[in-house]
N, C-alpha and C positions, 0 to 999 in steps of 0.2 A: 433187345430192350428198345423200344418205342422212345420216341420225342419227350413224349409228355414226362415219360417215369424218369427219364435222364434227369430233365430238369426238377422234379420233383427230388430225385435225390442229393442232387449238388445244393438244392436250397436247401435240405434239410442239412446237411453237411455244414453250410455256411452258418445257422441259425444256431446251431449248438456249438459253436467255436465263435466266443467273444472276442472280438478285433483285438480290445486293450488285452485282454489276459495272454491271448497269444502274441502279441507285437511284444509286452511285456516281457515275456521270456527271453528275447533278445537284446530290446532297448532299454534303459531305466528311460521310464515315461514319468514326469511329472503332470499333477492336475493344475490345467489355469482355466480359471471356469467350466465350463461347459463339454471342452475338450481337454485336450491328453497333448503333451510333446516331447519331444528327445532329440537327441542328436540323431542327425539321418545315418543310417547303416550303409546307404549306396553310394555316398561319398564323403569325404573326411571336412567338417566345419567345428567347429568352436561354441557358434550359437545357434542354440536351437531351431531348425524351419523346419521339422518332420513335428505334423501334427497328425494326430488319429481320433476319428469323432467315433464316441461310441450308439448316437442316436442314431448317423445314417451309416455307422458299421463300415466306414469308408477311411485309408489313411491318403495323407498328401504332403508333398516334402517341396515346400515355398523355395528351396534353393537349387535340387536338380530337376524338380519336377515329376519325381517318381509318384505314383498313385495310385488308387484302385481299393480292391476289399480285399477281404481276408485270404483266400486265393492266390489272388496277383501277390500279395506281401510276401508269402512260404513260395511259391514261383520262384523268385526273386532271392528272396535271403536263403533260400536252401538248393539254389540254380537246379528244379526241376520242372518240368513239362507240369502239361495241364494235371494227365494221368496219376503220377507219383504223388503229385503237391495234393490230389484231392485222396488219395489212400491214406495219406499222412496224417490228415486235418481228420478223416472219417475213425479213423481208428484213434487219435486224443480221446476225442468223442464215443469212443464203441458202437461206431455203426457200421456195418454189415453191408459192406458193396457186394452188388455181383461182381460177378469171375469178369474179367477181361481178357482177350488175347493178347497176346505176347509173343513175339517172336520167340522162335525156339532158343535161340542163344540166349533171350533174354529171362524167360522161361527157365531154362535149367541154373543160371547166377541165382534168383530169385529162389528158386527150391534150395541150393545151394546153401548162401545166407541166413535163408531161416533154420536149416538144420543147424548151421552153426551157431543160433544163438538158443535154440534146445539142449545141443548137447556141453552149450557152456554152465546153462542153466541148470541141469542135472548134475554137471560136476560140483557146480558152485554148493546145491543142496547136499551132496554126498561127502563136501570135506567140512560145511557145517556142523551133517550130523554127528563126522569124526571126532569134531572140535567139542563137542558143549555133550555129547551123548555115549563117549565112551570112555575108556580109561588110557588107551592110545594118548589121546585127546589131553586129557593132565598135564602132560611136561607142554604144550603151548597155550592154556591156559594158567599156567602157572607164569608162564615168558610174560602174556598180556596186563596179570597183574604188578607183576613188576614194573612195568613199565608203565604204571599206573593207568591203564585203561580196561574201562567198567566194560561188564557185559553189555549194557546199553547202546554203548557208543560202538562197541565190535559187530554188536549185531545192526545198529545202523548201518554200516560198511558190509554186511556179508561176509566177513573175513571167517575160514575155514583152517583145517589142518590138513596135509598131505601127509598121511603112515608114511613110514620109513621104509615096506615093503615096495618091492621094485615091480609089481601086478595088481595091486589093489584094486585102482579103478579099469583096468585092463580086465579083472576079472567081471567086474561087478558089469561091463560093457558086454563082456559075453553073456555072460547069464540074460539082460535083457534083451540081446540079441543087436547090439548094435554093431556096426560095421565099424574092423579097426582102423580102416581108411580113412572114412570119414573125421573119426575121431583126432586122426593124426593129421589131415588136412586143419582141426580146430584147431591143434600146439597143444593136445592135453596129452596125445602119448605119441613116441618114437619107436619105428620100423628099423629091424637091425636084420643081420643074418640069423640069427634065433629067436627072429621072432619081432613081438611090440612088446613096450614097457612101458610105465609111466612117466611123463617127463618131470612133476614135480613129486618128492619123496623128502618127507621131514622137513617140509615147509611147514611156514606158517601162512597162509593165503590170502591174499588180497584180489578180490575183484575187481576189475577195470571194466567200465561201463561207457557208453555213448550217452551225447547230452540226454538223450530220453532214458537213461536206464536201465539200457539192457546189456548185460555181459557180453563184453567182445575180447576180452584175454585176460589173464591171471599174471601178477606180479607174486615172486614168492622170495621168502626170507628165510634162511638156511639156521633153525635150530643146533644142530647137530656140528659136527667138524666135518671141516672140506669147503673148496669152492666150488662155485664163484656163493659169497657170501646172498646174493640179489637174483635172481631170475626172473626172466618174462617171456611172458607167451612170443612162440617168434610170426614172424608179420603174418598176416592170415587174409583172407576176403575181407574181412570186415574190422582186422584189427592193422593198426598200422600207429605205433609206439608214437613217432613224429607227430602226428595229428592226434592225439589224444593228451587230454588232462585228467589226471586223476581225481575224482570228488566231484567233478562239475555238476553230473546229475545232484546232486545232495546242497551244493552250494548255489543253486541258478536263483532260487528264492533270495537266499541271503544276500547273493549280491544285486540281486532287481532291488530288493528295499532299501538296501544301505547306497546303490549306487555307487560302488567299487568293487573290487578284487584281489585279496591279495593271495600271490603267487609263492608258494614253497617249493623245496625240493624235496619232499618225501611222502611215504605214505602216512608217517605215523604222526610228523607235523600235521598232516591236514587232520587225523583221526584225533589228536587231541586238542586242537583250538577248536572243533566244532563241539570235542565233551565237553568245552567248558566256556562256549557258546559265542565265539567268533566262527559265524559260517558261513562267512564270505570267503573261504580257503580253498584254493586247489593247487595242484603239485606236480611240477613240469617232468617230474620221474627222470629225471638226469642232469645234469649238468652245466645246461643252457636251453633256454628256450630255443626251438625255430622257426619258421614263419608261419607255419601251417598255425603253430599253436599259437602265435601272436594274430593272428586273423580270428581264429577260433574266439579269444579272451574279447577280442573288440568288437565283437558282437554280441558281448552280456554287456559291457563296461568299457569306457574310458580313463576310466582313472585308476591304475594299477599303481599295486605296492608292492614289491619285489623283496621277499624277507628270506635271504638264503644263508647257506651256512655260515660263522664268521672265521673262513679260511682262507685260504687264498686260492684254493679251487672255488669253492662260491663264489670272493671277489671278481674273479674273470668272468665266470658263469652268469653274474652279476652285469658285467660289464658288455659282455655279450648282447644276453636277453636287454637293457636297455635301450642298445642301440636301435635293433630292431622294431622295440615297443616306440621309441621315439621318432624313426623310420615312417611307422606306420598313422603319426598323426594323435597316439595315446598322451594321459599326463601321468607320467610316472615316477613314484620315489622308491627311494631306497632306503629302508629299513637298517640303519646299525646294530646288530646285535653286540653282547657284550667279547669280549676273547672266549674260545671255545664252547661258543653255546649255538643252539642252535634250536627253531623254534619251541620244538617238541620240548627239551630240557629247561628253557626258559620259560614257558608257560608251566611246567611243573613247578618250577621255584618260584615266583613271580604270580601265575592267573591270569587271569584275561583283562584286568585292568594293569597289571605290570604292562605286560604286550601293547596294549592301546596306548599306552602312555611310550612306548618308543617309535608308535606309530605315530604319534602325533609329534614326535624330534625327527619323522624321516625327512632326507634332504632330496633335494634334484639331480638331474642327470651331471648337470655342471659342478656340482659341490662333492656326487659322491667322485666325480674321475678325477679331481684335481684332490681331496683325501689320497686317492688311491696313488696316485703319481707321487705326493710328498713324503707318505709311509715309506715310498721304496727310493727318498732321494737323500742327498746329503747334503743336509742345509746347515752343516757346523762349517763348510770353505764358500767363497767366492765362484769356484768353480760349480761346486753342486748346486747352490743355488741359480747359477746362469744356465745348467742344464735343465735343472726342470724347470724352470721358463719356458723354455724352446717346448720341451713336453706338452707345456699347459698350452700355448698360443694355438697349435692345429684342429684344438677343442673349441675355440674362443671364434674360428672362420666359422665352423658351425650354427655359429648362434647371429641370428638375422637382424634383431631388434636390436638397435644402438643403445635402450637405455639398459637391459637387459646387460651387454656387454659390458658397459662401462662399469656397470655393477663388478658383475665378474672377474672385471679387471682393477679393483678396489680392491674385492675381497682375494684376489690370487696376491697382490704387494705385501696385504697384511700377514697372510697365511708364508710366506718368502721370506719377508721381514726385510724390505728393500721399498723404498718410498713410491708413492704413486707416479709421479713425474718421471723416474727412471723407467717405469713399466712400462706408459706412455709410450713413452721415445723408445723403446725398446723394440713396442709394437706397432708402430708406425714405421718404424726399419723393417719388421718382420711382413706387412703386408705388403712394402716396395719392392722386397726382395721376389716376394710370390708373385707376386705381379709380371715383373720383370721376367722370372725365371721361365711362370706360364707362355711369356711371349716366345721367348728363344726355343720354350720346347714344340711348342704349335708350329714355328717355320721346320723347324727340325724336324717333325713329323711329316712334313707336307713333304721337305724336300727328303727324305728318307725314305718314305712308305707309298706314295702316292703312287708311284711307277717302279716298286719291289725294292730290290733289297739297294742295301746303302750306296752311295760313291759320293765323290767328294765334288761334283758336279753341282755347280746349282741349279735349283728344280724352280721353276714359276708357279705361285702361289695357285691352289690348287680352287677350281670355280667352287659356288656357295653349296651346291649339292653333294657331289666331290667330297669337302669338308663336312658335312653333315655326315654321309655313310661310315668318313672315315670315324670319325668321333662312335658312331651308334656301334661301328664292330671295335673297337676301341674298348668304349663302356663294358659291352657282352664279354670280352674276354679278362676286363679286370673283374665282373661281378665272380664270373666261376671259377675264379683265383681266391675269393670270398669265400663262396660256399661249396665245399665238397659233396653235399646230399644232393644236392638244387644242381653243382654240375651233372652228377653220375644220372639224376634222371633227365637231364636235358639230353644228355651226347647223342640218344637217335634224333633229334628233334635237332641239333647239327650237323647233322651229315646232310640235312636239306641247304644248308647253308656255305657254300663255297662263298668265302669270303674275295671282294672285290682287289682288295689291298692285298698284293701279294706275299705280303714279309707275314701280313697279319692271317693271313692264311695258312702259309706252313708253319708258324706257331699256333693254329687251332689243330690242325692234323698231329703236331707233334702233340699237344695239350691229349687231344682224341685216344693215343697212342700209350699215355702212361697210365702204369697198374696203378689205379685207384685204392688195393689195400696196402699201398707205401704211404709215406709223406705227402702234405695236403698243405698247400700247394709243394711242386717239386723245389727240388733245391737246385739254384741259378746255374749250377755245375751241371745237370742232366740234359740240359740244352747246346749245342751249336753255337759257333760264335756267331753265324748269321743271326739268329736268334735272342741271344743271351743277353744281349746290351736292351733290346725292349723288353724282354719279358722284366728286368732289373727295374723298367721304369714303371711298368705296372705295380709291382710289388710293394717302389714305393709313393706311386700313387697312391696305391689302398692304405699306406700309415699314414701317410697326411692326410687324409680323409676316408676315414672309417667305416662311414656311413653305407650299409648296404647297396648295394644296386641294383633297382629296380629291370632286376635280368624279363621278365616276362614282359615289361613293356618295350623293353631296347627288341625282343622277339618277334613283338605285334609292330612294331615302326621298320624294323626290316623286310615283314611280312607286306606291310604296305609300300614300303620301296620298291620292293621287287616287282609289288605287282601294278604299282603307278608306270615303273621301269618301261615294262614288258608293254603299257597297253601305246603311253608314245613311241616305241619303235614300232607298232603298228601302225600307229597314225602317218607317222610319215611311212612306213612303206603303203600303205593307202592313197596317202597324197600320190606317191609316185605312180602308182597301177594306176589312178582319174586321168593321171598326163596321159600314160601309154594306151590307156582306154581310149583316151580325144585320138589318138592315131590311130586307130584300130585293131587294139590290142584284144583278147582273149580276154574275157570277165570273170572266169572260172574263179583265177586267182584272189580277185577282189571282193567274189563275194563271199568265199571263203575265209579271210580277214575279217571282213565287216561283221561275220557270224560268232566270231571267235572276239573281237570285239566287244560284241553286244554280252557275250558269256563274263567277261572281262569285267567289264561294268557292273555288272552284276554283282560280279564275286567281290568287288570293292563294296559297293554300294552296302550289302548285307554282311561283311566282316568290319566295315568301317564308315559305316551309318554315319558321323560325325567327319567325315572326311570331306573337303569340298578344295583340293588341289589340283583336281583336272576339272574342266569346264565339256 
């Protein structure tokens, strides 16, 4: 392909993909004049600087400086090369690029992938036509109306049926001649010693789709007797449970217009606030969000509303997903529902103005955790009420803005039933105490960890660097004390990391070492007493503050430690080869350095572009 056609096709590409319509999809954009603005996606503000012109088809974000056209923005918000970003935008569009090369590995993922969204999309039509076109079909059409959802809204979602026969689509795959490998690589059948079978049987089916649409695994719901009541496609190429939200293709409209989201746990919550025309719904399919899916949701919207069961598994699942959404720079509330309801059940009694209307009573992260603490305290003694005090204050370090606070610390007196003035002075004791306690545990860390394990020796305050590493492996090891998913895929990605701090080291090997399908985090007993007294302080590090840890950046700043580390002990071995060089040393070695050096810089330069700590 020549110059000219190249660019010929990339402009055509770009011409038929409207900046606002596409930026749209991921920002709520509003009109002020002439242009379009939102909240910047590349990094987290409050007031709008991401502006998108649609006369010169160019966006630009006044506070990081991100810029460019339609291209550069999918680049960027979909982190792909030139290559992919322009396949993506061309096919919105329906245009027809030539073939490109590909490397082989890249090549066989990509045939790969698209088989698996053929042969999702064949299954998806084959339990359709079971559901609505046979008499199989009856008994989960009969389940759908019960549960008062019209054909309309079922066939908006694709929802099928799985026969009860254990070959069905097993068969109907030979007959077309597809390969059962393949099929079982999708999670639609299972390889045994006799053979393949179908994994779903006497479901009722639900498709799981990618923000564009396309079927990347099936959720199914067990008609019949027997467990597990729920199943889901198991991880695939293209399906991976954690990073996907149920409905998002079908809600991305609704929530660009309305400029929110709210968040359920099910499929049939989301399938019936959109019958009855709340379609800003999508549904975290388990029992707390995690980040993949909270990154995912903050790229349609900021303003999420969290409406999950009214149990006390929701309430955690609840408490969970806020953190995170709050973590991440979101505005989020929380939806009360009544005792035992939950949304699907509550819009059946109720409609979609009952539901808005307890959308418009939802409260904040701070209202719904301090509810949640008081349901579970005992405010009829002296005692219960001083305890959940204590409960509420570690919520209250969280909150930065003083008048905010002072708020919250009104409304926790009222909610206690203990005068303002006592609260006060209550927490005015409770920040001295932290304070304090933070000081004694910083020496103690210094003189404990700094130079390995304990003695009762005292250790000289450890230099500003020193202190910095120790803190970042510090952070790393209380985040994956946090998250059991986010450890199990870091742990190759730690074994490059031989921590500096010795004690903190052989509790990442012992960390490295435990079966991950046990208890999460382990219990203080499975540890060494070398051990056992810090990992206790981590532990309750993380209850006095909650708040996720930013483990991939503590990653990236160890990433640049090591290799800031590494480039001044070159320098000075450099400096000393110049001396021995002036005597008449051998160069070999120097210039060897100096090359290795230049690789050095480099590899900072381009992993940490914003980095300017060596000269």
């Amino acid at each position: 392909m020549d110059r000219l056609t190249n660019e010929k096709i990339i402009s055509d590409v770009k011409e038929n993909n409207d900046i606002v319509a596409v930026i749209s999809e991921y920002v709520n954009l509003k009109q002020r004049g002439r242009s379009f603005t939102g909240l910047c996606p590349f990094h987290s503000e409050k007031t709008p600087s991401f502006t998108v012109s649609r006369e010169k088809q160019l966006f630009y974000c006044f506070g990081c400086g991100a810029g460019g056209d339609v291209l550069t923005f999918i680049m960027r918000i979909e982190n792909l090369t030139f290559g992919p970003a322009l396949r993506l935008l061309a096919e919105r569009a329906n245009i027809q690029l030539p073939e490109v090369q590909l490397s082989p590995t890249g090549k066989k993922q990509k045939e790969e992938r698209e088989r698996l969204y053929r042969l999702n999309a064949f299954a998806a039509a084959f339990y359709q036509k079971i559901l609505w076109q046979t008499k199989t079909g009856t008994k989960a059409v009969a389940y759908l109306e019960a549960r008062g959802i019209t054909r309309a809204a079922a066939e908006k979602f694709g929802l099928g049926y799985a026969p009860p026969q254990w070959t069905a689509l097993v068969g109907l795959f030979r007959k077309k001649g597809v390969a059962l490998d393949e099929a079982e690589k999708a999670g639609l059948v299972c390889g045994g010693a006799e053979g393949f079978y179908d994994r779903f049987r006497d479901r009722l089916l639900f498709p799981i789709t990618d923000p564009r649409g396309r079927i990347i695994g099936f959720g199914g719901r067990l008609l019949g007797d027997g467990q597990p009541k729920y199943l889901n496609s198991p991880e695939t190429l293209i399906y991976q449970k954690n990073r996907s939200l149920y409905g998002l293709a079908e809600a991305r409209e609704g929530i660009r217009r309305r400029g929110q989201v709210i968040v359920v746990e099910g499929y049939m919550d989301v399938i019936q606030a959109h019958q009855q025309g709340i379609d800003e719904v999508v549904a975290s399919s388990g029992t707390a969000l995690t980040p993949e899916q909270v990154r995912l949701l903050k790229r349609y919207s900021d303003k999420v509303f969290i409406a999950y069961d009214a149990d006390a598994a929701g309430e955690a699942a609840t408490i969970r997903g806020l953190d995170l959404l709050a973590a991440a720079g979101a505005d989020v509330r929380v939806i009360r529902l009544p005792a035992g309801e939950d949304p699907d059940s509550l819009l059946k009694k109720e409609g979609a103005a009952g539901f808005r209307r307890y959308m418009a009573e939802s409260v904040d992260l701070f209202t719904f955790k301090l509810a949640y603490i008081l349901e579970n305290a005992d405010l009829a003694t002296p005692t219960g009420k001083a305890r959940a005090v204590q409960r509420v204050f570690p919520l209250l370090t969280q909150v930065k803005n003083e008048i905010m606070r002072e708020a919250y610390l009104k409304q926790t007196a009222a909610a206690v039933g203990v005068s303002e003035t006592t609260i006060y002075d209550q927490w005015r004791i409770y920040r001295y105490n932290l304070r304090k306690n933070k000081q004694r545990l910083d020496i103690k860390n210094n003189q404990r960890h700094t130079n390995g394990i304990a003695d009762d020796q005292p250790q000289p305050a450890a230099p500003a660097g020193e202190k910095e590493l120790l803190q970042l492996e510090r952070q790393l090891l209380r985040g994956c004390l946090q998250e059991k998913d986010y450890f199990a895929r870091i742990k190759r990605t730690l074994i490059e990391f031989g921590f500096s701090t010795p004690l903190y080291e052989i509790l990442r090997q012992q960390l490295m070492e435990w079966d991950l399908s046990g208890e999460w985090p382990p219990p203080a007993s499975a540890f060494p007493p070398e051990t056992r007294a810090l990992y206790v302080e981590l532990l309750t590090e993380n209850q006095m503050n909650p708040l996720p840890v930013d483990l991939e950046g503590c990653l990236q700043r160890l990433r640049q430690r090591r290799l800031t580390d590494e480039i001044r002990r070159l320098q000075q071995e450099v400096a000393v080869s110049l001396e021995q060089q002036a005597e008449g040393t051998s160069p070999a070695k120097l210039q060897e350095n100096l090359a290795l050096l230049n690789e050095l810089h480099k590899k900072l330069r381009e992993e940490f572009p914003t980095f300017s700590g060596l000269t």
